[in-house]
SEROGU-483227 format. One record per atom (N, C-alpha, C, O): x, y, z negated. Coordinates in pm, whole numbers, plus 50000, padded with zeros to 5 digits. Each point is the difference from the previous one (the first is absolute). Example, Ala and Ser with C-alpha at 12.3 -4.5 7.8 and 13.67 -1.06 7.14 Angstrom:
BEGIN
513194943149220 499115011950000 500905012050000 501044999849934 498615010750138 500825011949994 499235010949927 500515011149983 
This chain:
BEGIN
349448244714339 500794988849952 500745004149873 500725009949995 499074982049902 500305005449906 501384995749988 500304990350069 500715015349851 501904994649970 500095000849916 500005009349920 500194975750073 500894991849866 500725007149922 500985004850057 498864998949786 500585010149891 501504992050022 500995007049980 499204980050056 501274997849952 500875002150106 501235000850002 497535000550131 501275000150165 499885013349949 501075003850047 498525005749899 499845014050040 501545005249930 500795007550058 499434985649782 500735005749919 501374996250040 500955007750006 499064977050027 500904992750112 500965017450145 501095005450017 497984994850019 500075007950123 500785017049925 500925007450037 498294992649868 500595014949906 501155000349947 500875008750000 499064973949923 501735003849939 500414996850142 499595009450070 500784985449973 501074991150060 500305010250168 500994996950066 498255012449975 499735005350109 499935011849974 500975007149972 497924996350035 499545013649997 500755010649911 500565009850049 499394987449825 500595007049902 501875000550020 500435010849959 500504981350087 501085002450022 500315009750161 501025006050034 497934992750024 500245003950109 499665018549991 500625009550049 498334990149878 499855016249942 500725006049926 499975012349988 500844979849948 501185004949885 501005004450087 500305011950005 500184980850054 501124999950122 499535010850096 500775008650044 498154990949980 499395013750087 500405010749935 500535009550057 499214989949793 499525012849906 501595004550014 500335011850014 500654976849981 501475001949959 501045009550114 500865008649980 498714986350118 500145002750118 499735016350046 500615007050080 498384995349845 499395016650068 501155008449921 500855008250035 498734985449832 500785007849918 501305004450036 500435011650001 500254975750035 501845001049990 499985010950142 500525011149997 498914984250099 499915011050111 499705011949995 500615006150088 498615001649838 499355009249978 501045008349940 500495010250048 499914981849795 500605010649917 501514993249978 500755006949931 499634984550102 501184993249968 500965002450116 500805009249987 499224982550145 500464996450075 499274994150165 499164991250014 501515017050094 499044996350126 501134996450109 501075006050015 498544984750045 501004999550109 499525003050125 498884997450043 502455010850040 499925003950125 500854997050123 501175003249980 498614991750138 501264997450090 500265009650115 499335002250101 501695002449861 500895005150115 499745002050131 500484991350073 498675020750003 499434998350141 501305006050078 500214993850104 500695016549872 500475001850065 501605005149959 500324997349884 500665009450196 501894997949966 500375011949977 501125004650023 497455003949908 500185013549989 500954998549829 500555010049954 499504976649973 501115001049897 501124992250002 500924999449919 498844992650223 501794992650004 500845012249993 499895011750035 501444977349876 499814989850000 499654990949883 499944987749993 499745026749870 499614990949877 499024994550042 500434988550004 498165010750046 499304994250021 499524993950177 500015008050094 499744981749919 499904994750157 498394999150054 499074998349922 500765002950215 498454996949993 499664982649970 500614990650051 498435008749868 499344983349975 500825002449874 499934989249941 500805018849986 499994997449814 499535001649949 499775012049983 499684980249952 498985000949921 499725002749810 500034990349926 499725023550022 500455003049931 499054999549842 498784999650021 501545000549858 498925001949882 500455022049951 501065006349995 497894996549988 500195012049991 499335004249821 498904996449957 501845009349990 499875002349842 498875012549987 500395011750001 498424985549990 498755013849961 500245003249866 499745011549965 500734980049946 499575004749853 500815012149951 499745009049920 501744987150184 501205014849948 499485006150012 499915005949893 499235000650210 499545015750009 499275002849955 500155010949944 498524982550040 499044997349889 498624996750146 499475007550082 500434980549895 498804994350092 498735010750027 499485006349908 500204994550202 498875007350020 498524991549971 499834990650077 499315011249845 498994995949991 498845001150131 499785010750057 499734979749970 499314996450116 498585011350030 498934999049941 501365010050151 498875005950028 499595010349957 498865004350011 502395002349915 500435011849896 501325003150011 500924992550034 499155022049927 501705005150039 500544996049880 501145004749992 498544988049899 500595000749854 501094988649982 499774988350031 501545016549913 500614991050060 500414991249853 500005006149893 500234984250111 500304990649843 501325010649919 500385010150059 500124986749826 501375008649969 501204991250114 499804989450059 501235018049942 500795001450069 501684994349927 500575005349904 499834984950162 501284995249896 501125013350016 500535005849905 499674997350239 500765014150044 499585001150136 499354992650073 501435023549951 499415005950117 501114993050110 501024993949971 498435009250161 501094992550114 501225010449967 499895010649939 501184984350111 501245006849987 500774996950161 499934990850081 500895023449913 500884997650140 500804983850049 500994997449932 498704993650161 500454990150027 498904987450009 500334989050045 498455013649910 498874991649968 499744994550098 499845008950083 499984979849971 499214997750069 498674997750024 499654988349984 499235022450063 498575002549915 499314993150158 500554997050106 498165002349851 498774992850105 498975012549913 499835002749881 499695002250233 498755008550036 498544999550079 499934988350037 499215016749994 499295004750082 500595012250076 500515009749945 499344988350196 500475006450106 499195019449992 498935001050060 501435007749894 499315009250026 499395006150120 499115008550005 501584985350095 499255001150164 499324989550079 499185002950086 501254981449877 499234991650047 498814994149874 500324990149934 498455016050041 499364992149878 500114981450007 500454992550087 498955005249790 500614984649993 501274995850008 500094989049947 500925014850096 501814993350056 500704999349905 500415011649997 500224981649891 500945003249921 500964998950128 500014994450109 501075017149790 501474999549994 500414994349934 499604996749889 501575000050180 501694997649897 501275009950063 500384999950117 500185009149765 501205010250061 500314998549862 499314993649920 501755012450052 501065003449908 499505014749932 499805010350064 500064988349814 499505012949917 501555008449959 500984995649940 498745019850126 501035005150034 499965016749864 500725005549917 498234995350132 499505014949871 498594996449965 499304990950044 500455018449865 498675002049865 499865013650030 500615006550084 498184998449809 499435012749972 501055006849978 500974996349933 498855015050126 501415010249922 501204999750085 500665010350014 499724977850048 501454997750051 500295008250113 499045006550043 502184994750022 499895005850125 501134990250083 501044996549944 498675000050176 500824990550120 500055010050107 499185008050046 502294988449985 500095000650140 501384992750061 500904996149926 499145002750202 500674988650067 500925008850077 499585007750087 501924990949875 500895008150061 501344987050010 500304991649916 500405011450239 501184989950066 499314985549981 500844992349952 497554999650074 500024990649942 499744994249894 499674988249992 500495020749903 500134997149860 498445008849903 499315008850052 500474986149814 498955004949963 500235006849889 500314992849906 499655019950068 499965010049894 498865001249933 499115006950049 500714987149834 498745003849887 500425009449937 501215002250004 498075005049931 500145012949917 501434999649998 500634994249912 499865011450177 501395006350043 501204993149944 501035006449975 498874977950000 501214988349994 499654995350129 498855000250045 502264995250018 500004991550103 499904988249959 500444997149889 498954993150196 499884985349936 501154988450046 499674992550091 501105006549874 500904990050069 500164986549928 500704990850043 498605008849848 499794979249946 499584994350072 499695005950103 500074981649890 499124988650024 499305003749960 500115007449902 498484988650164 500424992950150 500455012550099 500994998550071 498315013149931 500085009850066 501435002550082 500005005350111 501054990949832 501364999150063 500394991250147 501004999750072 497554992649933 500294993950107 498615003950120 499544991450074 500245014949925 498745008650061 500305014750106 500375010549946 499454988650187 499645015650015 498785003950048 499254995150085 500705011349870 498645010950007 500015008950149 500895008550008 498534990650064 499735008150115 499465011849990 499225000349905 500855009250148 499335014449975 498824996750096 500265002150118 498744994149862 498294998050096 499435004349881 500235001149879 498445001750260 498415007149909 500605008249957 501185002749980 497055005349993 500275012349944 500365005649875 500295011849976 499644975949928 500765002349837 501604994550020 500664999349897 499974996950224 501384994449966 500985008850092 501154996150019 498475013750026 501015010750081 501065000949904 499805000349878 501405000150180 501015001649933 500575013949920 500275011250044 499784983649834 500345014249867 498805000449963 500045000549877 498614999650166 498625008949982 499794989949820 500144987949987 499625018949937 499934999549826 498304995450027 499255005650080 500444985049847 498584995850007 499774998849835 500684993849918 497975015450058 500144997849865 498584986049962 499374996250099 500445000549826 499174991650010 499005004749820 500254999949880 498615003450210 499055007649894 499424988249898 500334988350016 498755016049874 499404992249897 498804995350060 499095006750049 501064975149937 499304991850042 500344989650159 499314993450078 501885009349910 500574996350144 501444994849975 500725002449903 499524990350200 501494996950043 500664994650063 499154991650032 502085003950043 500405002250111 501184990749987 500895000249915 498884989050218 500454990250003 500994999450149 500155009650076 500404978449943 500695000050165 500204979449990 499964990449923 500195012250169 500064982950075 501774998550022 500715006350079 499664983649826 501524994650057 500574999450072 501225000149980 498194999050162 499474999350179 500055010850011 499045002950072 501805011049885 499315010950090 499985001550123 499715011850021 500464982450081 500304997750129 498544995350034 499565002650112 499614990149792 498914992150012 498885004149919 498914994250002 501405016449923 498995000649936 498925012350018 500265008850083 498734991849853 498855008850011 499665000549825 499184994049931 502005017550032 499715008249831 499445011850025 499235004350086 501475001049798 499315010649941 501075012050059 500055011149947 500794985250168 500445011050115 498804999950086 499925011350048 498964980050001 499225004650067 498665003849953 499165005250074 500684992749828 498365000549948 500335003949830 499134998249914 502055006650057 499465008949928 500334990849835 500854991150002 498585011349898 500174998449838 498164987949986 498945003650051 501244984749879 498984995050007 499475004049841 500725003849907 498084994450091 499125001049831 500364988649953 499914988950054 500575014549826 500484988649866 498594993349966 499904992849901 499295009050160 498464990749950 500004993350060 499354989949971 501565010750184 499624989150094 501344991749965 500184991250084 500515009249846 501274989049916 499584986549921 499264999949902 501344988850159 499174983349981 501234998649886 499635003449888 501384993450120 501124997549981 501214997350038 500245000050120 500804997149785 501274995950014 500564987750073 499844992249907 500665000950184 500094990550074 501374995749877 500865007849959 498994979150008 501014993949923 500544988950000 500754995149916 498694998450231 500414989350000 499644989450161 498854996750025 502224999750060 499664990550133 499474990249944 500874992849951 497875002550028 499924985350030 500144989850093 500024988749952 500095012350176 499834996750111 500955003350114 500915006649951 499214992450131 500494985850024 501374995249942 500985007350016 499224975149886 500595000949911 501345005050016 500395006249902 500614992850216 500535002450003 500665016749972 501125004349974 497595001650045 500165017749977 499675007549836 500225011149952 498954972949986 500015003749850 501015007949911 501224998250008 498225010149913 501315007249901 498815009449951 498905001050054 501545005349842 499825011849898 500325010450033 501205002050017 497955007450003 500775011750014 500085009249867 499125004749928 502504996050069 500555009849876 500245018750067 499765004950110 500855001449752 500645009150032 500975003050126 501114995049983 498755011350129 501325001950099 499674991250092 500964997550073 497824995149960 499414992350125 499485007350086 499514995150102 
């Protein structure tokens, strides 16, 4: 059966062709821009709740290209207070969401509660309103954790609830999605997250 040049072109503009653009637009912004993720569990109340639903920033760190370790350039590196989304280094497939705590080079450890990076104690925001439990085997209390090149080491707001990098250790910066920057969902829980959240 042959089709009509004019239903065909009909069907191209008006269909087909916006719907592939929007496809095309779509991969993109996800890929290298921006991805959203929701909240499975209260391992970060109470900044974050389960069912929030969040947009997470890839381009700061510099987007990972699909199917290759190569990662796009990088606006800056995560910094202490971040709130970062990962791949799980013990469950494959799982992102995380925890609080980016140290980098390459740094050294943590968790003494009265409180969190010591390279030998300042942390007492800002948000961290001022947080304690830290001494669990697992990276969060014994006093024990200095250094965190080697290509790795780094996070904790959950929840330490009461959470499963960091006191139990399993420093994750690979390859398996790093991005920066969480923002609730969309549910409206009432909407906001920005700034400095000291």
């Amino acid at each position: 059966m042959m089709v009509n040049r004019r239903t065909w072109k009909y069907w191209w503009e008006e269909w087909i062709k916006p719907i592939l653009v929007a496809a095309i637009l779509a991969f993109f912004i996800r890929t290298f821009i921006a991805q959203p993720f929701k909240i499975p569990s209260s391992s970060m109340f109470p900044t974050l709740k389960p069912g929030d639903r969040i947009f997470v920033s890839k381009f700061i760190y510099g987007a990972k290209i699909p199917l290759t370790d190569f990662r796009l350039p990088k606006v800056r590196d995560p910094k202490l207070g971040d709130i970062v989304v990962f791949l799980s280094p013990v469950e494959k497939k799982k992102f995380l969401v925890k609080r980016f705590i140290a980098g390459p080079g740094d050294t943590v450890k968790i003494s009265g509660g409180e969190l010591v990076v390279n030998g300042k104690r942390i007492t800002a925001a948000p961290f001022k309103k947080f304690f830290y439990y001494n669990r697992g085997e990276y969060g014994t209390e006093d024990r200095v954790i250094h965190v080697p090149e290509g790795y780094f080491f996070v904790l959950g707001d929840n330490s009461a609830n959470s499963l960091d990098s006191r139990y399993w250790g420093m994750a690979p910066e390859k398996n790093l999605v991005g920066r969480a920057f923002v609730i969309h969902w549910p409206v009432k829980r909407m906001r920005l997250f700034k400095e000291g959240d």
